[in-house]
C-alpha positions, 0 to 999 in steps of 0.5 A, a space after each residue: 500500500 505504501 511506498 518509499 520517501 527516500 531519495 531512490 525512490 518515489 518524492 515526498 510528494 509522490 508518497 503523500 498522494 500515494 497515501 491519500 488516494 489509500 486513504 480515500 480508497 478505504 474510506 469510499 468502501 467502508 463508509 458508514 460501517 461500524 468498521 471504518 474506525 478500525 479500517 482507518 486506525 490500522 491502515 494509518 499506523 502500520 503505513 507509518 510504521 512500515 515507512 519509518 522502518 524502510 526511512 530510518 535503515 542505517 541510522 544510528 541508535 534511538 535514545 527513545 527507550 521503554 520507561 522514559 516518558 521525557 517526552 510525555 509533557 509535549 502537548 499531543 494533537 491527533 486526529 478524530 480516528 486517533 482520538 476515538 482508538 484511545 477512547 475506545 481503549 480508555 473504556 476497554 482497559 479502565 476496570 483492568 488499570 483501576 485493579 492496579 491502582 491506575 485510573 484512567 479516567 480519574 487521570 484524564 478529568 484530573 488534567 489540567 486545561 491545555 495552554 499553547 507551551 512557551 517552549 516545546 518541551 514545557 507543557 508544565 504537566 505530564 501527560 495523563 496516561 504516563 503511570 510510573 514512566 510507562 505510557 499506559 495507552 502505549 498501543 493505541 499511541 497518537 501517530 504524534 507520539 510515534 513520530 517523536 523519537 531523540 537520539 540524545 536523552 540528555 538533550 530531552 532532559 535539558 529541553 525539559 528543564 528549559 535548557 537546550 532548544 535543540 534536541 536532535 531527533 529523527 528527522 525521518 519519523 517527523 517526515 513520514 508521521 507528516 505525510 501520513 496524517 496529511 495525507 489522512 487529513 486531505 482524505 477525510 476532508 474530501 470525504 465530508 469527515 471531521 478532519 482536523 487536528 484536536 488536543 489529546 487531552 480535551 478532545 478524548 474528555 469529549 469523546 468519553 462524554 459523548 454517547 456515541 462518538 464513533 456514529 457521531 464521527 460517520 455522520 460527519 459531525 465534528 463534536 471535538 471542535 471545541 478541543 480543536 488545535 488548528 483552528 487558526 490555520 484550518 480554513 487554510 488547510 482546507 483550501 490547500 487540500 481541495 488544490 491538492 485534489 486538483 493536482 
């Protein structure tokens, strides 16, 4: 399904339309059925984890590792199919974590409102699903998470801590993460689907809420707008994918 970014290969551009015209294959066959949700989910993260694998070949060593949650007071934005898995998730595994002392969505209404950070690396408050340096949503992990991988753990920690500003990370996880969820984006857009970006956080506090989420998501309505985090450029956004459709 997916195809190469690298220099030997097809361009960028080439992957992103590649990609989008996956997307909307997907979403043309399984609109309105109970599945799309899944259909999206797996085929957006094993596209990414495909081409980050064939990217990221010869490259030198992650300093990413199980147990470090540095990272994790970065704010997360995902799209309505990244946050509709997590909730799904939350609500599947809440009885388990609550039989270990974690609860999940004790943790979820205790966080606090989320601010634009003044540096990258200085949210001001750990993500909730981080229990012990472990990210207990870890396989249902926004494509943002996956796609922000250091070589250099002292250099997070600094950042973190409001020292160093640049912390080298991959460059091929940001690239590929980038291509996948625009080219997600531009799909759901032609499709009449909610398709921008929300905060993690506020947004699964709305879909939990919601008594429907999922059918809401299939019926087009964007019932996250409210936790939205692109709102300032989405009519751009928007304008660029319909010229990308012309292309």
């Amino acid at each position: 399904m997916a195809s190469s970014t690298s220099s030997d290969g097809p361009g960028p551009a080439d992957f992103f339309h590649a990609q989008r015209a996956a997307f909307r294959d997907t979403l043309a066959r399984f609109a309105g059925r109970p599945d799309l949700l899944d259909r999206m989910w797996m085929q957006a993260f094993s596209s990414f984890e495909h081409n980050v694998e064939v990217e990221t070949e010869g490259m030198p060593q992650l300093a990413c590792h199980k147990g470090c949650g540095t990272c994790c007071q970065l704010q997360v934005v995902a799209t309505m199919p990244e946050v509709l898995m997590v909730a799904r998730y939350v609500r599947a595994m809440a009885g388990g974590f609550g039989r270990v002392g974690v609860d999940l969505r004790g943790r979820l209404a205790g966080a606090g409102p989320a601010e634009e950070p003044a540096h990258p690396m200085a949210l001001g408050r750990e993500c909730p699903f981080l229990a012990e340096g472990l990210c207990v949503i870890y396989p249902v992990r926004p494509m943002a998470c996956r796609g922000h991988a250091s070589f250099d753990k002292e250099a997070c920690v600094s950042a973190l801590c409001g020292g160093a500003e640049d912390v080298p990370v991959s460059g091929a996880h940001r690239a590929v993460r980038g291509l996948v969820q625009s080219a997600l984006q531009s799909a759901l857009h032609d499709a009449g689907l909610p398709w921008g970006v929300y905060d993690l956080v506020g947004a699964l506090r709305l879909a939990l809420a919601h008594a429907d989420g999922e059918a809401a998501f299939r019926a087009g309505e964007d019932f996250m707008m409210p936790a939205a985090a692109d709102r300032a450029v989405r009519a751009d956004m928007g304008a660029a994918f319909v010229r990308l459709g012309l292309a």
